[in-house]
C-alpha positions as CSV (number, residue, x, y, z in Angstrom):
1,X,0.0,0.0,0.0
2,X,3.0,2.3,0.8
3,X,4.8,1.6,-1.7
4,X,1.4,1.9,-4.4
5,X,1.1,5.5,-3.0
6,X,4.5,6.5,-3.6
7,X,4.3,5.8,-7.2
8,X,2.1,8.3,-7.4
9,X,4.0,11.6,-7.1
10,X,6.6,9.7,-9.5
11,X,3.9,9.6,-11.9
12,X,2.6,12.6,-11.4
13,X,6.2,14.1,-11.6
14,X,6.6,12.3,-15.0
15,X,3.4,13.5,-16.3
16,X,4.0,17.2,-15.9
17,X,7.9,16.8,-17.6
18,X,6.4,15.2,-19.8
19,X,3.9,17.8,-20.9
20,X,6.3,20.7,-21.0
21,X,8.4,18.3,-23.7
22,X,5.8,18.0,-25.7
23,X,4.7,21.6,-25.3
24,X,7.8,23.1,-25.8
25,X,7.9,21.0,-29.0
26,X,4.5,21.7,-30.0
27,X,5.2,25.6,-30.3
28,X,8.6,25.1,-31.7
29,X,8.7,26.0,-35.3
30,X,11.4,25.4,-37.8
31,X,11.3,27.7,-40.8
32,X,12.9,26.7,-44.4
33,X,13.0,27.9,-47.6
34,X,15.0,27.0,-50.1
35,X,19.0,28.4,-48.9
36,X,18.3,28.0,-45.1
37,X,16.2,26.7,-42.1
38,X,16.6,27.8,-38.4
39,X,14.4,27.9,-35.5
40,X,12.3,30.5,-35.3
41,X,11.5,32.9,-31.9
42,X,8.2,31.8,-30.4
43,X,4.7,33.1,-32.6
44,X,7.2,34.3,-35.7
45,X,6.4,33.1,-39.0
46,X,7.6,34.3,-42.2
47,X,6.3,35.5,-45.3
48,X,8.1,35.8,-48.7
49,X,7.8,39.5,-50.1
50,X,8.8,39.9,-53.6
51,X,12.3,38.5,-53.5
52,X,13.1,38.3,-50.2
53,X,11.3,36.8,-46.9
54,X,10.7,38.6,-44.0
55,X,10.2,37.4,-40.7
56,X,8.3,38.9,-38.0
57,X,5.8,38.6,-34.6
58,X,2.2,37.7,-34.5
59,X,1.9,39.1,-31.8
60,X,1.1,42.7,-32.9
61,X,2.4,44.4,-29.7
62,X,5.8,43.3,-30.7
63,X,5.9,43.4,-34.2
64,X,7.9,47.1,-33.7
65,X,10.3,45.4,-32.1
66,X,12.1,43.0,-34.2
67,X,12.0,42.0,-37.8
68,X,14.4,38.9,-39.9
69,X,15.1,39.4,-43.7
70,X,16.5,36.8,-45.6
71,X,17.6,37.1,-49.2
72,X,19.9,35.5,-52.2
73,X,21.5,35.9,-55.2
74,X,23.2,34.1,-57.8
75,X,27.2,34.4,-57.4
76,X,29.3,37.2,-58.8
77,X,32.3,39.1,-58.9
78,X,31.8,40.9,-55.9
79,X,30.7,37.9,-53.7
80,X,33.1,36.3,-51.1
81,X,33.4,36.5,-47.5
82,X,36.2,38.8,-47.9
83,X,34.5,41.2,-49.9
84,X,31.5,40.8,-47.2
85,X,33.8,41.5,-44.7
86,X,35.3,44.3,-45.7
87,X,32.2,46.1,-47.0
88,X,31.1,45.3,-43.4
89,X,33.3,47.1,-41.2
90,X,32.7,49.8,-42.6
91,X,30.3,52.4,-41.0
92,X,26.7,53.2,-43.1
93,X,25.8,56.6,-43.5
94,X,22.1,58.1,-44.5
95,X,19.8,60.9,-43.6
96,X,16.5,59.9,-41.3
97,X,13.4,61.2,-42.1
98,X,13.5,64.3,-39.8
99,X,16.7,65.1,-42.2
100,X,19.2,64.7,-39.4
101,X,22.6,62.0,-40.8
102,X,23.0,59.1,-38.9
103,X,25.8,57.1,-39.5
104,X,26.1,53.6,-37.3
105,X,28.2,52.2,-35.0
106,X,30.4,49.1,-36.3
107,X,30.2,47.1,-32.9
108,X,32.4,44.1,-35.0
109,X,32.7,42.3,-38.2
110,X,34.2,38.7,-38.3
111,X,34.0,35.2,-39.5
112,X,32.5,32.8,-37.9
113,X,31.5,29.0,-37.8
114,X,28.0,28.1,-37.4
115,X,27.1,24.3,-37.6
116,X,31.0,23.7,-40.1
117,X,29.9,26.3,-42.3
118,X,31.9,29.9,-42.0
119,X,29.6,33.2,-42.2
120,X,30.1,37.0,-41.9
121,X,29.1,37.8,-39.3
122,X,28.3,42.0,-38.3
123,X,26.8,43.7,-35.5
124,X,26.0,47.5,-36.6
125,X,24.2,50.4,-34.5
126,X,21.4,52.3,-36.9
127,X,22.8,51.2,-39.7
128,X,19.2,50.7,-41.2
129,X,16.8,52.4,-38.8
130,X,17.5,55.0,-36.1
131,X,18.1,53.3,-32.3
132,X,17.6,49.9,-33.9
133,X,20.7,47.1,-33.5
134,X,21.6,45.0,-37.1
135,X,23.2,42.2,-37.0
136,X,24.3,40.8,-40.4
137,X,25.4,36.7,-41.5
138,X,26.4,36.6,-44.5
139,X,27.9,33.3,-46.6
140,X,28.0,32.4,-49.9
141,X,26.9,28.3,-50.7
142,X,28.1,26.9,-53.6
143,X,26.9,29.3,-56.9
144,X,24.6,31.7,-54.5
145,X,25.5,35.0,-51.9
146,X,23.0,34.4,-48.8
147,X,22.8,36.8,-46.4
148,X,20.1,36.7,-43.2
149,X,19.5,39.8,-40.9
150,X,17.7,40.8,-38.5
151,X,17.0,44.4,-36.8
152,X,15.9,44.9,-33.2
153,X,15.3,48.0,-31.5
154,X,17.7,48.8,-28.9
155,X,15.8,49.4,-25.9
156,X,13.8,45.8,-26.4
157,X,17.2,44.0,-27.7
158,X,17.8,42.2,-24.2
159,X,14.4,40.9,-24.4
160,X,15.1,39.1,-27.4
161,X,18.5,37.8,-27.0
162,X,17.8,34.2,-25.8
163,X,15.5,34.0,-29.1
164,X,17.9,35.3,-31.6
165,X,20.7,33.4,-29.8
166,X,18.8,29.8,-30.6
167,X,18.5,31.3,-34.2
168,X,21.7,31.2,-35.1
169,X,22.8,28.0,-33.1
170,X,20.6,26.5,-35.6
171,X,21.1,28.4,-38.7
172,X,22.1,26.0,-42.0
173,X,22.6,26.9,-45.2
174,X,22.2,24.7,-48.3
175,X,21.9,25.1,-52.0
176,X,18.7,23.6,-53.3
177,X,18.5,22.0,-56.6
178,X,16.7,23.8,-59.6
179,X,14.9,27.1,-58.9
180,X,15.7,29.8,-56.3
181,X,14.5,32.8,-55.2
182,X,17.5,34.7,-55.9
183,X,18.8,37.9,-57.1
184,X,20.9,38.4,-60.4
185,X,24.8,37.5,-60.1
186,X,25.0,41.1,-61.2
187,X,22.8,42.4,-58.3
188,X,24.7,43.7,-54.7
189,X,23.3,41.4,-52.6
190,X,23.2,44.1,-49.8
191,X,20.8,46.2,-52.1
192,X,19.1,43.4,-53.3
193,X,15.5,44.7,-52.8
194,X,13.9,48.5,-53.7
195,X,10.4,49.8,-52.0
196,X,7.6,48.9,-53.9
197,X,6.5,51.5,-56.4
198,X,4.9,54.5,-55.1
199,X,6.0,54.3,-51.4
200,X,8.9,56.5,-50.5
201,X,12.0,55.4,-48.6
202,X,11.5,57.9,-46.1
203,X,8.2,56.3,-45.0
204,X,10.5,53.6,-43.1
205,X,12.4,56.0,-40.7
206,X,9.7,56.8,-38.4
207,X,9.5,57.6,-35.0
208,X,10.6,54.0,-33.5
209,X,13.1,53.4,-30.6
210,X,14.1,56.1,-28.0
211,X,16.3,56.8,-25.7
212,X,14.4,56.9,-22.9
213,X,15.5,53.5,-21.3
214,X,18.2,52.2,-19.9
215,X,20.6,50.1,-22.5
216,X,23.3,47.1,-22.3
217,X,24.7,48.0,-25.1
218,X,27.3,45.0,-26.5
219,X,30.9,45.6,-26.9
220,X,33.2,45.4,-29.9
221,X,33.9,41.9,-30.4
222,X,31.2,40.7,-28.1
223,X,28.6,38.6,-29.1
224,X,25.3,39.6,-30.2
225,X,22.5,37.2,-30.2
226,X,20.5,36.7,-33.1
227,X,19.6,38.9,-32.8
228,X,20.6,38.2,-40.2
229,X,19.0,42.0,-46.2
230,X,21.5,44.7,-45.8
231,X,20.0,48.1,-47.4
232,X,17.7,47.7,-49.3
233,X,16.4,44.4,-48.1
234,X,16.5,45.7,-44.4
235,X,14.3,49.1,-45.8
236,X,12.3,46.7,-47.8
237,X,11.2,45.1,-44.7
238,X,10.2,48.1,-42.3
239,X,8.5,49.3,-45.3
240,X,6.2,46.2,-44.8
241,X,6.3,46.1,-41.3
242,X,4.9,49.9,-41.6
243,X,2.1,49.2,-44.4
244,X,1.0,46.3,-41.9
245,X,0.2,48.8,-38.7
246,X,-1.7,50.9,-40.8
């Protein structure tokens, strides 16, 4: 009789870890296409826009937040991680909308390994949208230039740094056979996308982050989690995110 009711907190014990596995696993979600797959942040999905895919929350209190872009493009020239890497530590310069320049902060820009395959890998402060972190991984696979990035707003970037940081832990690149989504091999695969016709680029740069929190910012070298297009892509992306608010 003792020994019947001590099975039961056992059981009961098993039960409940049990549930959580299979919860967790229920909600995790594993995006592909047809260059990479990674695990996805909890209620993110992405949708392919024109050329390139774009990642973001259903939850639309944090869609502001956060936003992934992947794109492609056939191989050129100008594609290799040393080209990447260079164009990378350099700072980007533009003017915001209120017409004031911003030019970002290179926090670093190296090479990295990420499951035996080596990436570019960048960490830049408003170097697409004012008080927003971008971190950029970039590789090239066989005969295509991939690059994955995503943009976080600065005061919310702690928030999200367990989330990004499974991202790339389980970022893979591949090279599909036949048809791609990709850009030209004479495209820049960092301006790989343009605003759709009639919408001006200015409409992106609105009044998002602040400084009015506290913020841990990351050091040079330091890494940032996934926190991976450049440009245009990036631009192409808030222009999205900003048509879906209204």
């Amino acid at each position: 009789m003792m020994i019947r009711n001590a099975t039961k907190p056992m059981a009961a014990s098993l039960a409940a870890a049990l549930s959580l596995f299979f919860s967790a696993e229920a909600f995790a979600a594993k995006f592909a296409n047809q260059f990479v797959e990674f695990e996805l942040p909890p209620k993110w999905q992405c949708n392919l826009e024109g050329a390139e895919w774009v990642c973001q929350s259903t939850d639309a209190d944090k869609k502001r937040d956060a936003i992934i872009i992947l794109a492609a493009k056939l191989k050129g020239d100008q594609d290799s991680l040393d080209q990447y890497l260079n164009y990378l530590k350099k700072p980007k310069s533009y003017t915001s909308i209120k017409g004031q320049p911003v030019k970002s902060d290179q926090k670093y820009s190296k090479i990295v390994n990420i499951n035996d395959h080596s990436w570019v890998d960048s960490l830049h402060l408003e170097s697409e949208i004012p008080s927003f972190y971008t971190r950029y991984i970039a590789t090239i696979k066989q005969d295509i230039g991939v690059l994955v990035t995503y943009s976080i707003n600065k005061n919310k970037y702690t928030q999200y740094l367990n989330d990004f940081e499974a991202m790339v832990k389980t970022l893979k690149v591949f090279r599909k056979a036949g048809g791609i989504n990709a850009g030209p091999a004479s495209g820049d695969l960092f301006k790989s996308a343009t605003p759709p016709p009639g919408i001006s680029t200015g409409t992106v740069f609105g009044d998002v982050g602040g400084d009015d929190e506290p913020v841990k910012q990351p050091q040079q070298g330091q890494d940032f989690p996934l926190v991976y297009v450049l440009g245009g892509a990036a631009v192409l992306g808030f222009i999205i995110w900003k048509r879906r608010q209204g």
